[in-house]
gemmi code that builds the backbone of each chain (N, CA, C; Angstrom):
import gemmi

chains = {
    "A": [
        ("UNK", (49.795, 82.064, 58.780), (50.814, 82.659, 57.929), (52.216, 82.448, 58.500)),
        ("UNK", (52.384, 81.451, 59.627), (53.801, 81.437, 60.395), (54.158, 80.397, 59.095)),
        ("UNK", (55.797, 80.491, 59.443), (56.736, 79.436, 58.761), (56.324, 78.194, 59.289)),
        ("UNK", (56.557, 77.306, 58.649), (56.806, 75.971, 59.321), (57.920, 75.342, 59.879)),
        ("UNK", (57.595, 74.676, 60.483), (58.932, 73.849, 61.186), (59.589, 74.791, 62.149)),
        ("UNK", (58.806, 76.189, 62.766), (59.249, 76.859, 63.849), (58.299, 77.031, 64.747)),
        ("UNK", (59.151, 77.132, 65.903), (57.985, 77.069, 67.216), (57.892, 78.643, 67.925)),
        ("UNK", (56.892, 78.777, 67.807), (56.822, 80.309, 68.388), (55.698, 80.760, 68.921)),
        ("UNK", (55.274, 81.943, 69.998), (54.426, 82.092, 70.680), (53.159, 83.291, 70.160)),
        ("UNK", (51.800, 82.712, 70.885), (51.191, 84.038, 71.147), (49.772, 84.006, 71.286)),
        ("UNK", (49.194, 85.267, 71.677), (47.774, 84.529, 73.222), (46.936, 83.524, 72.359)),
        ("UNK", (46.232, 83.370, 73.120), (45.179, 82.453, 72.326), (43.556, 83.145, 72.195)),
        ("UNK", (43.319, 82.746, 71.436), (41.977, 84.011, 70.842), (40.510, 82.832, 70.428)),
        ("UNK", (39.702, 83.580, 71.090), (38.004, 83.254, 70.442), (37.621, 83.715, 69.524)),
        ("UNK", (37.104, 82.269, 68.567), (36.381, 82.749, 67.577), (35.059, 82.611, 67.990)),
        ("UNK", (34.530, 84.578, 68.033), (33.186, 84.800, 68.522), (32.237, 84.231, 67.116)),
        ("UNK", (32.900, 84.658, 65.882), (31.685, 84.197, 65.221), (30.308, 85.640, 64.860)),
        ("UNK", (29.887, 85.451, 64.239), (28.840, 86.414, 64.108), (28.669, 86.687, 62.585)),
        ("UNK", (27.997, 87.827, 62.007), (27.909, 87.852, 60.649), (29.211, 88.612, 60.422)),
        ("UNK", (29.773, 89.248, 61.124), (31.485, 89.909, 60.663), (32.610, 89.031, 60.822)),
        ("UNK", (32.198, 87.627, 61.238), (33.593, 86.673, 61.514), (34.484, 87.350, 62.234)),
        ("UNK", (34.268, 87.590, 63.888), (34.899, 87.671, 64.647), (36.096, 87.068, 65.651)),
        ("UNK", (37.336, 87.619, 65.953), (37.649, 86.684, 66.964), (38.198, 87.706, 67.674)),
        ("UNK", (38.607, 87.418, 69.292), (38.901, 88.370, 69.980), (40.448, 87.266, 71.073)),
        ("UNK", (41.227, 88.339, 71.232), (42.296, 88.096, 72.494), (42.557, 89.173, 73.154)),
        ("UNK", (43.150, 88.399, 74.408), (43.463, 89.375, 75.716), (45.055, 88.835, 75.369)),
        ("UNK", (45.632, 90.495, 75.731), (47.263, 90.473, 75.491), (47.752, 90.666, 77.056)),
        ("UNK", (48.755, 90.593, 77.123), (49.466, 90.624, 78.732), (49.939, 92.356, 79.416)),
        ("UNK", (49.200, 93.064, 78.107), (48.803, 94.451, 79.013), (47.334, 95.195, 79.099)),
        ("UNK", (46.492, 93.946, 79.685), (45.259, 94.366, 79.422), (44.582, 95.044, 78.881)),
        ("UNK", (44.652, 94.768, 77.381), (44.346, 95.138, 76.568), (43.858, 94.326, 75.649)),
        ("UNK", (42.037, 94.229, 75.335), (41.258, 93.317, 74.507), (41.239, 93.380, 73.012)),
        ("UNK", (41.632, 92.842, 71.877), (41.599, 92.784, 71.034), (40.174, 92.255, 69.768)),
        ("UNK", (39.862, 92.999, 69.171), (38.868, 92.025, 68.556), (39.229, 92.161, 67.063)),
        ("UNK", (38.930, 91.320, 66.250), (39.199, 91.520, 64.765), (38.239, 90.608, 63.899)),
        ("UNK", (38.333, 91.143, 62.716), (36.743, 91.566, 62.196), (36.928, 90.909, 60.692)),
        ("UNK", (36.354, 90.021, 60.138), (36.466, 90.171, 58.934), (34.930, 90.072, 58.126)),
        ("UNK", (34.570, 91.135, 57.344), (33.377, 91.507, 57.393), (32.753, 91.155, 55.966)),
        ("UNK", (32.179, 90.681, 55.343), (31.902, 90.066, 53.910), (31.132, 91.340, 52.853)),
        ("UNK", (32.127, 91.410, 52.293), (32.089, 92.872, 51.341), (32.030, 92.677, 50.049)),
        ("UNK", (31.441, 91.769, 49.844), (30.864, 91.616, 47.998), (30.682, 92.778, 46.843)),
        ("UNK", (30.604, 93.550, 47.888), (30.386, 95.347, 46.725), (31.503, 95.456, 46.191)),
        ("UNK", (32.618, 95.121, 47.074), (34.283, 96.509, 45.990), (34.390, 95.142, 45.469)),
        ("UNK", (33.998, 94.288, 45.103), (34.481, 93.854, 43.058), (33.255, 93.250, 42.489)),
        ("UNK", (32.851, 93.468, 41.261), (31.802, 93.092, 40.293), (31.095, 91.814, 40.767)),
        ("UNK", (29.617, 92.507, 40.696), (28.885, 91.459, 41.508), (28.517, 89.963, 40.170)),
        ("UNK", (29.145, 90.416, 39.008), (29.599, 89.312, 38.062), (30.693, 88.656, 38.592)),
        ("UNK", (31.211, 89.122, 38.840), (32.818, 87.818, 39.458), (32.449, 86.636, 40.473)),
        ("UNK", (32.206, 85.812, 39.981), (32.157, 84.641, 40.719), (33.105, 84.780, 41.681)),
        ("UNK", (34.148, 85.226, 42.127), (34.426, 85.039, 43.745), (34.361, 86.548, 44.238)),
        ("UNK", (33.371, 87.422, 43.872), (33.154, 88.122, 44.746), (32.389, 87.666, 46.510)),
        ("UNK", (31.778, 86.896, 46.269), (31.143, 86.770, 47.428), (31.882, 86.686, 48.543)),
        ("UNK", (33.212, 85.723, 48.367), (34.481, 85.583, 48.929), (35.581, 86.651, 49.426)),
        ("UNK", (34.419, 87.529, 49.344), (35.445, 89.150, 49.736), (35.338, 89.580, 50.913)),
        ("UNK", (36.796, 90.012, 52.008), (36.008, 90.120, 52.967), (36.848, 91.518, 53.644)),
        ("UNK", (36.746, 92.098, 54.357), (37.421, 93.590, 54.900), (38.002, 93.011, 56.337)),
        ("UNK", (39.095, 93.103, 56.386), (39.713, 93.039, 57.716), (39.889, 94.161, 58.653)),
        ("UNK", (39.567, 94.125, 60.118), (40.012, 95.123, 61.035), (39.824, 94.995, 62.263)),
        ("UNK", (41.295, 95.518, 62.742), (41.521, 95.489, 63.754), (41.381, 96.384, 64.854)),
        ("UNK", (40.866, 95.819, 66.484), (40.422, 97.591, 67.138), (40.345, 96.818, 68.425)),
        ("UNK", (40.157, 98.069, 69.582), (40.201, 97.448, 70.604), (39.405, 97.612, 71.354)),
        ("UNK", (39.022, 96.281, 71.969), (37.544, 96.407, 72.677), (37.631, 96.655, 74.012)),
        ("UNK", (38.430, 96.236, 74.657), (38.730, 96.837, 76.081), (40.056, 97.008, 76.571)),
        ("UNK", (40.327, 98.069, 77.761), (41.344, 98.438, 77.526), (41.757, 99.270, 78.860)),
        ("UNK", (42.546, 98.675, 79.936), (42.505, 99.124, 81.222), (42.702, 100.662, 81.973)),
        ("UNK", (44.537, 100.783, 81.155), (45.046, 101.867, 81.416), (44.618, 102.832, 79.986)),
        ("UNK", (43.834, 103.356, 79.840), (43.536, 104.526, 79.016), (44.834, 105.836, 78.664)),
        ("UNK", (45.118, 105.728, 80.148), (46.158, 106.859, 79.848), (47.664, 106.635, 78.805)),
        ("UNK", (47.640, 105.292, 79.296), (49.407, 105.031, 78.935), (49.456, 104.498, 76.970)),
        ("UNK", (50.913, 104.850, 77.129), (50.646, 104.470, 75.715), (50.693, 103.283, 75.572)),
        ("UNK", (50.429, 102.703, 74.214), (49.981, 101.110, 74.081), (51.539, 100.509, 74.040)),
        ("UNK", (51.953, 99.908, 74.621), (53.667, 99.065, 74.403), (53.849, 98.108, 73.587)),
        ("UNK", (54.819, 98.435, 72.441), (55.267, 96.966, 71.711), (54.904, 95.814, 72.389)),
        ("UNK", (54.377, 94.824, 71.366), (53.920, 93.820, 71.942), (53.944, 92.626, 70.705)),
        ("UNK", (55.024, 91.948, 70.664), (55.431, 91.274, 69.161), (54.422, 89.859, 69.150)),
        ("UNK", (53.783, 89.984, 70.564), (52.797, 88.864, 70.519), (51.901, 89.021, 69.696)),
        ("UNK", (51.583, 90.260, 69.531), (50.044, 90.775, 68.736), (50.363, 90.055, 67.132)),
        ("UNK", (51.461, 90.241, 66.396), (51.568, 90.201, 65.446), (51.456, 88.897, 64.808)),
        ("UNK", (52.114, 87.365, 66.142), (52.012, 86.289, 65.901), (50.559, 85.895, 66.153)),
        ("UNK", (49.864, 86.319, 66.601), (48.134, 86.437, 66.971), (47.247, 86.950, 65.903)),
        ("UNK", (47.567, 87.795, 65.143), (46.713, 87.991, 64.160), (46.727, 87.197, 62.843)),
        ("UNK", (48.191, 86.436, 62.974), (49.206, 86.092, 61.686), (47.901, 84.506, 62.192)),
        ("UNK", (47.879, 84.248, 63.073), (47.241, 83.045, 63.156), (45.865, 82.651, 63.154)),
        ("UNK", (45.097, 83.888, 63.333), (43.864, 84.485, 63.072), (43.406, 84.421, 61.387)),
        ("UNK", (44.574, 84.870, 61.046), (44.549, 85.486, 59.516), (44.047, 83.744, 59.164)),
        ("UNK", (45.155, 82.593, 59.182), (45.286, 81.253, 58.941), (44.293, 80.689, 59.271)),
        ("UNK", (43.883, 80.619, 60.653), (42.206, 80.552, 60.964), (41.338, 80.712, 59.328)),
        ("UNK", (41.283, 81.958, 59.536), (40.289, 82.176, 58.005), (40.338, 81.640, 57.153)),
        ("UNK", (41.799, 81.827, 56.541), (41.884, 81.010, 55.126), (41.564, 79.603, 55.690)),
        ("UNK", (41.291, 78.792, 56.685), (40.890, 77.084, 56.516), (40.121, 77.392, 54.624)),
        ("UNK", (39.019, 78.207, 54.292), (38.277, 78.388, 53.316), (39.098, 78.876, 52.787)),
        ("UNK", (40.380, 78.132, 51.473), (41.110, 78.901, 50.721), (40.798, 79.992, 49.418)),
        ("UNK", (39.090, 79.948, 49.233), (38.371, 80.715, 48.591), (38.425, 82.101, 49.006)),
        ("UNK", (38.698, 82.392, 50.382), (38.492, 83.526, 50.956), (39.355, 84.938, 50.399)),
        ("UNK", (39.021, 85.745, 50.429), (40.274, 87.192, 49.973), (39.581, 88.580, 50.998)),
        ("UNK", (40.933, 88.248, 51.290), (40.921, 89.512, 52.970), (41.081, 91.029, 51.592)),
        ("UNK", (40.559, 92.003, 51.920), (40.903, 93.486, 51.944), (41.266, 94.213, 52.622)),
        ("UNK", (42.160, 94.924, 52.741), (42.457, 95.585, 54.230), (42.779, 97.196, 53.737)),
        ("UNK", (42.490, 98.299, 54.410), (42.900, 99.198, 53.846), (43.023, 100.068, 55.315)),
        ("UNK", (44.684, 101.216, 55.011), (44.966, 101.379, 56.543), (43.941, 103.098, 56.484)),
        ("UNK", (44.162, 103.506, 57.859), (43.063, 104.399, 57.929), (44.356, 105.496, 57.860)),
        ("UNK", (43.721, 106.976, 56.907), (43.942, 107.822, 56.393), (44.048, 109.244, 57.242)),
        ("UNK", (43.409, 109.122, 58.353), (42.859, 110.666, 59.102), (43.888, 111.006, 59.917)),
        ("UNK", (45.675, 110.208, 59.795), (46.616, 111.024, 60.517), (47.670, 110.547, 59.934)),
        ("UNK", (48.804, 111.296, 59.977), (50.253, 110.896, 59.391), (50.995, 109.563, 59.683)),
        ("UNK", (50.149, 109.123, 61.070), (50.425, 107.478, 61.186), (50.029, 106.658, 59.804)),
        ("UNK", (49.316, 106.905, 59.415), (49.099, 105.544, 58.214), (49.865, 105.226, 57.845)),
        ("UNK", (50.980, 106.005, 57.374), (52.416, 104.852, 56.794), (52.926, 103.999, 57.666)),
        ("UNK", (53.336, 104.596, 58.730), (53.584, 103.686, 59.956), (52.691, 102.520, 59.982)),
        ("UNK", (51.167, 102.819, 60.242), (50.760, 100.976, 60.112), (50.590, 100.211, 58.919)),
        ("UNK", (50.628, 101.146, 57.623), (50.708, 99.762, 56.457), (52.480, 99.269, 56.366)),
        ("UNK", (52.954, 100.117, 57.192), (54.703, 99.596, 57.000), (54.596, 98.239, 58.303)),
        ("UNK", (53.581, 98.292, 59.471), (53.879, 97.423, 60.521), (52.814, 96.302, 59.836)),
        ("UNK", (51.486, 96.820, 58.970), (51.211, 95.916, 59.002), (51.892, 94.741, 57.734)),
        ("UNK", (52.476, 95.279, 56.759), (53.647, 94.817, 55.692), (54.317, 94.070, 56.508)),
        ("UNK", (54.906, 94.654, 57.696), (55.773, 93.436, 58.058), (55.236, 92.299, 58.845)),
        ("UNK", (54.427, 92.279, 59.280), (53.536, 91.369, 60.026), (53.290, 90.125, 58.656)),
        ("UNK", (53.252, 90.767, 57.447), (52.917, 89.791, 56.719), (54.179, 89.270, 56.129)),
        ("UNK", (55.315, 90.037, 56.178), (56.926, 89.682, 55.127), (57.270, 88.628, 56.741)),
        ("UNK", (56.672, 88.796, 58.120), (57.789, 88.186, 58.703), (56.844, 86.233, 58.626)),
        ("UNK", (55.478, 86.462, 58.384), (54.504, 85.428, 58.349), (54.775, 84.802, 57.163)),
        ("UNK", (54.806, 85.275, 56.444), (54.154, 84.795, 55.118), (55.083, 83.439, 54.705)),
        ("UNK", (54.210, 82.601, 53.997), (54.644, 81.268, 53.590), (54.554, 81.278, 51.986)),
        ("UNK", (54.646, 80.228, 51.433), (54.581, 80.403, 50.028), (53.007, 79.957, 50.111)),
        ("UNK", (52.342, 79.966, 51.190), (50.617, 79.614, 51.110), (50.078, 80.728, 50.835)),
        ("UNK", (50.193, 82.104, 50.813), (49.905, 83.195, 50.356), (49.736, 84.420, 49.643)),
        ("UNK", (49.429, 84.955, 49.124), (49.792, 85.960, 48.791), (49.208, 87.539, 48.807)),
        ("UNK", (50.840, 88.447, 48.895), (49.620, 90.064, 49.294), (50.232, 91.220, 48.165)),
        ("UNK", (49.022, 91.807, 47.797), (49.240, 92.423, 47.136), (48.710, 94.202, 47.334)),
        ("UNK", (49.202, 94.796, 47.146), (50.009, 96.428, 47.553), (49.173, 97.126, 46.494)),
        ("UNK", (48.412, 98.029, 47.138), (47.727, 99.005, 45.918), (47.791, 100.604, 46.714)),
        ("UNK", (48.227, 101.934, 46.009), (47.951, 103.053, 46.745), (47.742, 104.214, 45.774)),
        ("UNK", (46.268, 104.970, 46.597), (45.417, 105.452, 45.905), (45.598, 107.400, 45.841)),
        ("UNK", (46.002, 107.623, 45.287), (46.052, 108.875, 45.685), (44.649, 110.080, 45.162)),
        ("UNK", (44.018, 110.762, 46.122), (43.060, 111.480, 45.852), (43.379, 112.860, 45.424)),
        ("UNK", (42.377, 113.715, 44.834), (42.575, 115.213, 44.236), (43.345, 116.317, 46.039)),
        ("UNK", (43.206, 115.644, 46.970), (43.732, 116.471, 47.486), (45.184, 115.960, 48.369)),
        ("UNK", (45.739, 114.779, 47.502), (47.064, 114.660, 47.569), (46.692, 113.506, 48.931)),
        ("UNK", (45.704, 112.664, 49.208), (45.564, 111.976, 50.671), (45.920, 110.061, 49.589)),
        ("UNK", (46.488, 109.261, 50.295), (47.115, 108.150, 50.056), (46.296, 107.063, 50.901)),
        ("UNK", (45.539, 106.555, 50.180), (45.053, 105.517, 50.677), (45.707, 104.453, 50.460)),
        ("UNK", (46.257, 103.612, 51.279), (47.138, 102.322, 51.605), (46.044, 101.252, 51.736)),
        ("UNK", (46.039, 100.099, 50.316), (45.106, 98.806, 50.497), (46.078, 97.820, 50.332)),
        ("UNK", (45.524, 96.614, 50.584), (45.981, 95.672, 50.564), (45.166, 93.995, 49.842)),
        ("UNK", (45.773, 93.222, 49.614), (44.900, 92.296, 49.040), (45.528, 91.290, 49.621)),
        ("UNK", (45.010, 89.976, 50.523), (45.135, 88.697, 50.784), (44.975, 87.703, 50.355)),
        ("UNK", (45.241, 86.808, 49.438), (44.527, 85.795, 49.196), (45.573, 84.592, 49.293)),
        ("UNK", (45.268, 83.736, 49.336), (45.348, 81.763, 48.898), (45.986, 81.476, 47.779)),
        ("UNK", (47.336, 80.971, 47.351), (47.760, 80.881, 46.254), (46.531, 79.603, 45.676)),
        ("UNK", (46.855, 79.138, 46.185), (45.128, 77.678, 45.895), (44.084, 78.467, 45.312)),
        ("UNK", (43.457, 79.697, 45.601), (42.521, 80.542, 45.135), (42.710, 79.734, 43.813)),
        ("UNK", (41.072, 79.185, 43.405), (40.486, 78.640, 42.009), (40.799, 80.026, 41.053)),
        ("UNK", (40.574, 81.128, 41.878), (40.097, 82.556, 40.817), (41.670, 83.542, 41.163)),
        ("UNK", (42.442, 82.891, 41.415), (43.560, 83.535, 41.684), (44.173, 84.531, 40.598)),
        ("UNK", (44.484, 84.422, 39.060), (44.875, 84.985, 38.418), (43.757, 86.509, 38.112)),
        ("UNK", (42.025, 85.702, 38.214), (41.033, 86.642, 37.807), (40.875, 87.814, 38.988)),
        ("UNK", (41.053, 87.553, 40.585), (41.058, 88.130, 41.602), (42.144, 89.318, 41.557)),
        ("UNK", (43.370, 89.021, 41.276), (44.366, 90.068, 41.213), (43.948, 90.782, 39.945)),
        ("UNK", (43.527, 90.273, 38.898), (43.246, 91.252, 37.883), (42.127, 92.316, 38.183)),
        ("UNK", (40.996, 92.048, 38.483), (40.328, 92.598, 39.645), (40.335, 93.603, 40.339)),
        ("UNK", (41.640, 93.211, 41.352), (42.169, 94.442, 42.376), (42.755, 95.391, 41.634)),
        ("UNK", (42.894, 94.899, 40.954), (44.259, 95.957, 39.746), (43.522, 96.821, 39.285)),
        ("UNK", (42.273, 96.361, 38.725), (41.298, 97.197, 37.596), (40.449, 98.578, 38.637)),
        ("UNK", (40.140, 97.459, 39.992), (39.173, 98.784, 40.853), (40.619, 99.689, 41.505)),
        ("UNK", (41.493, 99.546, 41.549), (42.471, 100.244, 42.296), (43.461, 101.015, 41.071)),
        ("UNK", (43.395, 100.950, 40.164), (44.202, 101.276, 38.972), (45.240, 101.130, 38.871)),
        ("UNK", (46.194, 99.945, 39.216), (47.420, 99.294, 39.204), (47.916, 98.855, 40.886)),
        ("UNK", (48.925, 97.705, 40.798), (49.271, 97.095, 42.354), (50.974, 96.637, 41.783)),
        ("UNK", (51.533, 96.553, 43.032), (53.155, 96.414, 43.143), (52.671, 94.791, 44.020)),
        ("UNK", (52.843, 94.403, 43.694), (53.183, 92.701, 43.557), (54.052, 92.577, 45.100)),
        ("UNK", (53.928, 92.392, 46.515), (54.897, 92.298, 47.345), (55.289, 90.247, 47.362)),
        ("UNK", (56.051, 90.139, 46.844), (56.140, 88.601, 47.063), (57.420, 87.974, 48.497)),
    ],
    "B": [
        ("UNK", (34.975, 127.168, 25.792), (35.700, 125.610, 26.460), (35.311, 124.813, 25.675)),
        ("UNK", (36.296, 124.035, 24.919), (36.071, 123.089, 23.695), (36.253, 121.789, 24.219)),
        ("UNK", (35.752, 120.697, 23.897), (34.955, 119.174, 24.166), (36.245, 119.117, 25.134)),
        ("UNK", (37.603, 119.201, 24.609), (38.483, 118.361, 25.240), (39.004, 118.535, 25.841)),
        ("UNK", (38.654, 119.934, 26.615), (39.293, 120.555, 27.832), (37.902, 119.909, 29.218)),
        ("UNK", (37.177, 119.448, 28.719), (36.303, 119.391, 29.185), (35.770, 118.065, 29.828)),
        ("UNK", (35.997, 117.538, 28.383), (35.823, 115.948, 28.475), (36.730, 114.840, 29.480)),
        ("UNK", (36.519, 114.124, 30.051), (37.831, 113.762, 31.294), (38.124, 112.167, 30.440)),
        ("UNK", (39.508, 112.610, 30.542), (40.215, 111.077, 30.204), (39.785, 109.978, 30.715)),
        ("UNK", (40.498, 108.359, 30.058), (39.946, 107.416, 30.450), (40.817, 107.335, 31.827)),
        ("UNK", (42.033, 108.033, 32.126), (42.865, 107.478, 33.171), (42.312, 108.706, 34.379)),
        ("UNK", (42.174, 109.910, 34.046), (40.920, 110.290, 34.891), (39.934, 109.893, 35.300)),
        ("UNK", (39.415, 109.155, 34.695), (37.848, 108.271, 35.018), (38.601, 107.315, 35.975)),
        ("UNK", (39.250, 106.262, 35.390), (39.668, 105.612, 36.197), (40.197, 105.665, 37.711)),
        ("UNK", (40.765, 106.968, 37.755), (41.560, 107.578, 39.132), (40.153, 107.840, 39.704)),
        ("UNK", (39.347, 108.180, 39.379), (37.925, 108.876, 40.443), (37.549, 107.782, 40.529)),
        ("UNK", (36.860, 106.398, 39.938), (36.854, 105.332, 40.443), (37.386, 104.703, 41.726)),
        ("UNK", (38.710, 104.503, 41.518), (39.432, 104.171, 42.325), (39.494, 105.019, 43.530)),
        ("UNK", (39.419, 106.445, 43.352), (39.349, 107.232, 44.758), (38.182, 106.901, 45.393)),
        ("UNK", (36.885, 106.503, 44.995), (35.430, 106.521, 45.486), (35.710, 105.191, 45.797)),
        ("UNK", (36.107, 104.030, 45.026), (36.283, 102.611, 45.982), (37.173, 102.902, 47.128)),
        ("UNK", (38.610, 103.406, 46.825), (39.198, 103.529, 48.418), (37.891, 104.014, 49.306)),
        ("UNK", (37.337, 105.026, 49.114), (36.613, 105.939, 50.475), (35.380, 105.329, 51.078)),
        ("UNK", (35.349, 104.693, 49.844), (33.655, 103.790, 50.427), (34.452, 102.563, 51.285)),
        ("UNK", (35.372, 102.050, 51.115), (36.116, 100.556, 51.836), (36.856, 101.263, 52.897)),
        ("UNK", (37.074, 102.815, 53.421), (37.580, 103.523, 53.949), (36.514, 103.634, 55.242)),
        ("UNK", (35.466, 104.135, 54.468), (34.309, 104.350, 55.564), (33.640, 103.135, 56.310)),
        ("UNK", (33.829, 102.485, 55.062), (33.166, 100.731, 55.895), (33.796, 100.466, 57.328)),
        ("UNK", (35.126, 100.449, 56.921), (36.026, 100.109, 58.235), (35.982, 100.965, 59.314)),
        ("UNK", (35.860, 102.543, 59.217), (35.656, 103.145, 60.649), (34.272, 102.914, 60.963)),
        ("UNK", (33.497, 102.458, 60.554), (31.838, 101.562, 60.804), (32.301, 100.526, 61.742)),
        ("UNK", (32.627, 99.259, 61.019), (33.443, 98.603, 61.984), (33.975, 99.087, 62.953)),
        ("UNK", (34.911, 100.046, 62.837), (35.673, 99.904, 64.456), (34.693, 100.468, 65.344)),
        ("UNK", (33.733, 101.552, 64.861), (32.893, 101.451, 66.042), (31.759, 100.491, 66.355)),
        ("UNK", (31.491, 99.564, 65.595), (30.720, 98.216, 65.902), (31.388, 98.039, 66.969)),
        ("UNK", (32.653, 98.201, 66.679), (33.892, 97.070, 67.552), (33.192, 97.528, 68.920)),
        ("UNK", (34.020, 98.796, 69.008), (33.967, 99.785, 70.633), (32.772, 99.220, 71.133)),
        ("UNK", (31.099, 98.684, 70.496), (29.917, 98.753, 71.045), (29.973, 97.266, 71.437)),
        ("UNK", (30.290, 96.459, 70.622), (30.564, 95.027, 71.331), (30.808, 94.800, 72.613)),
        ("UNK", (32.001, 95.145, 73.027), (32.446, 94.740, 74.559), (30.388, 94.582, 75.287)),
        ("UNK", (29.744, 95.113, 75.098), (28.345, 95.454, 75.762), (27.374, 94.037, 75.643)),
        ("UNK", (27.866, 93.173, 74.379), (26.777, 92.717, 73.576), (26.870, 91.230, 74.780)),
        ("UNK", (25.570, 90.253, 74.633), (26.129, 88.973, 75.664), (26.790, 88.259, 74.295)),
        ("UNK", (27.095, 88.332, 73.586), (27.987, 87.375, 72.369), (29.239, 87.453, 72.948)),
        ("UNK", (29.605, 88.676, 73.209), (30.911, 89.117, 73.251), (31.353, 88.677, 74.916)),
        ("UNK", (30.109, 88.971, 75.473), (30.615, 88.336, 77.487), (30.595, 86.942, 77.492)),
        ("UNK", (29.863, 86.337, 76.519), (30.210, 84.910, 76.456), (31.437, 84.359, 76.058)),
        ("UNK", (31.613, 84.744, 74.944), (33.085, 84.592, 74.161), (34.350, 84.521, 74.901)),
        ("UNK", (34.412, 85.782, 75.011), (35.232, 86.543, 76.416), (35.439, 85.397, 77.621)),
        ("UNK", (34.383, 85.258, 78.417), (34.109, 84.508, 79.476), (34.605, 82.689, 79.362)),
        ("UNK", (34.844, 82.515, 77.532), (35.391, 81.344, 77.692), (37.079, 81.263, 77.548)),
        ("UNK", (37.260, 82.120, 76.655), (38.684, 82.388, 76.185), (39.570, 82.870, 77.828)),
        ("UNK", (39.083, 83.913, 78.768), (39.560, 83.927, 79.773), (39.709, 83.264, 80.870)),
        ("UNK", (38.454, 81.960, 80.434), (38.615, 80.508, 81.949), (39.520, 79.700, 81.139)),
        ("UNK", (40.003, 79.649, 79.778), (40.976, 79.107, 78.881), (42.101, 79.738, 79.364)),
        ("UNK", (42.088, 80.548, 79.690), (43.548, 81.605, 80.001), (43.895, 81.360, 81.517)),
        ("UNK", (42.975, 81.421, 82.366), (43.170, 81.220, 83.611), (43.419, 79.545, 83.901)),
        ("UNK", (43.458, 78.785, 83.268), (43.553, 77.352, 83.715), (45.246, 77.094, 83.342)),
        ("UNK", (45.064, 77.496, 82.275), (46.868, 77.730, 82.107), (47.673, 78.597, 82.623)),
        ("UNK", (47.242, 79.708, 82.913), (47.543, 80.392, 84.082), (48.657, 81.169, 83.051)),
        ("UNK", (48.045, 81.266, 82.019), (48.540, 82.361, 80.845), (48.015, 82.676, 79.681)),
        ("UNK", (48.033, 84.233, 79.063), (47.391, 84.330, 77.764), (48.017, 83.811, 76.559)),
        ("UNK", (49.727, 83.015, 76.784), (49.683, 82.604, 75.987), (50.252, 81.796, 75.324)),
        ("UNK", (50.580, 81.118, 74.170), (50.456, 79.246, 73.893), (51.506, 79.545, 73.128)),
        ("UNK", (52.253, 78.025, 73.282), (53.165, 77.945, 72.297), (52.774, 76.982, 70.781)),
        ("UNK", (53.459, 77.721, 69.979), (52.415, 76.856, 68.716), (53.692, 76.102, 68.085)),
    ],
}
model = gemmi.Model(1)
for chain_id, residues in chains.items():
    chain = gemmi.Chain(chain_id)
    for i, (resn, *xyz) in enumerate(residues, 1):
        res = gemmi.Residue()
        res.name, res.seqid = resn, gemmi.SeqId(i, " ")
        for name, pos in zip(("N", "CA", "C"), xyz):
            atom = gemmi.Atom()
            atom.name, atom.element = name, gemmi.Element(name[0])
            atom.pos, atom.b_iso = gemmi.Position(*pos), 0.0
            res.add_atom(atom)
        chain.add_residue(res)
    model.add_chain(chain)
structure = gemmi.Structure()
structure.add_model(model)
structure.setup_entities()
């Protein structure tokens, strides 16, 4: 998801591979990264020909030295996942889901970091789209949609997200 | 209580939909992250690991310029 024609840094990561499409990096405050993209055919109609192509992204950390301290900005992470993300799409069929977690007042904070991770990446090879859910007891679920402007099912996919989420704000 | 105090709209229907897909794609993912936490354990993951860090140590950094 980087620009082109700029040169810029950040760690280098294994693709472990597995049935969740894994890859993992070590950042320069020892701290292990792994990220997940997991094939989730259920959240859209198992009629939609590119459901199969559905997949849940997430990020977490697998090891992790100093426990105590807090985790430090680290603008490497962001060019590392942005390239992870690109990794995946090689299969421009693919459509990431991402949805941020709900159980503390941080969630805005990471769909706002992870928004920008994608406004500072993003190429005209992509596109993400913004859906938020509000429940009977006032809680905001923050999703997201990834896909491949190339996506064969591109117009049918966003219609899709729109229909199971009940409307999306277009971030271009 | 007459039908239509009763009966739930289509944009009601729709909103409970949509709340039960967020929570189910909600729950999936804290599944995942604790897959995650159990990994570090697995030999997939000490293998993996074990190559990406003799990759790191030969350059004598975690990380690359692209």
């Amino acid at each position: 998801m980087h620009r082109e024609g700029q040169e810029w840094s950040k760690y280098d990561f294994e693709f472990k591979g597995g049935k969740n499409n894994s890859y993992i990096f070590d950042t320069n405050y020892e701290i292990t990264y792994e990220v997940k993209f997991k094939p989730s055919s259920y959240l859209f109609d198992a009629k939609d020909e590119f459901s199969t192509q559905v997949y849940e992204m997430v990020i977490a950390i697998t090891e992790r030295k100093n426990l105590d301290d807090k985790i430090p900005p680290d603008a490497f992470i962001m060019f590392t996942i942005a390239d992870i993300v690109t990794d995946f799409f090689k299969n421009r069929e693919r459509i990431i889901v991402y949805i941020c977690d709900t159980s503390d007042a941080r969630h805005l904070a990471r769909a706002r970091k992870f928004g920008l991770w994608f406004e500072k990446f993003k190429t005209t090879q992509f596109m993400k789209v913004d859906a938020s859910i509000i429940d009977e007891m006032g809680v905001i679920y923050l999703n997201a949609l990834i896909l491949h402007r190339e996506n064969p099912y591109f117009v049918e996919i966003i219609d899709a997200f729109r229909k199971v989420t009940g409307g999306y704000t277009e971030d271009k | 209580m007459t039908m239509e105090t009763i009966a739930k709209t289509e944009e009601q229907v729709r909103q409970e939909r949509a709340v039960a897909w967020a929570k189910r794609l909600l729950a999936s993912k804290r599944e995942l992250e604790k897959e995650i936490e159990e990994d570090a354990k697995t030999p997939e993951y000490q293998e993996a690991i074990k190559k990406l860090r003799e990759r790191n140590a030969q350059r004598g950094s975690r990380v690359v310029k692209v």
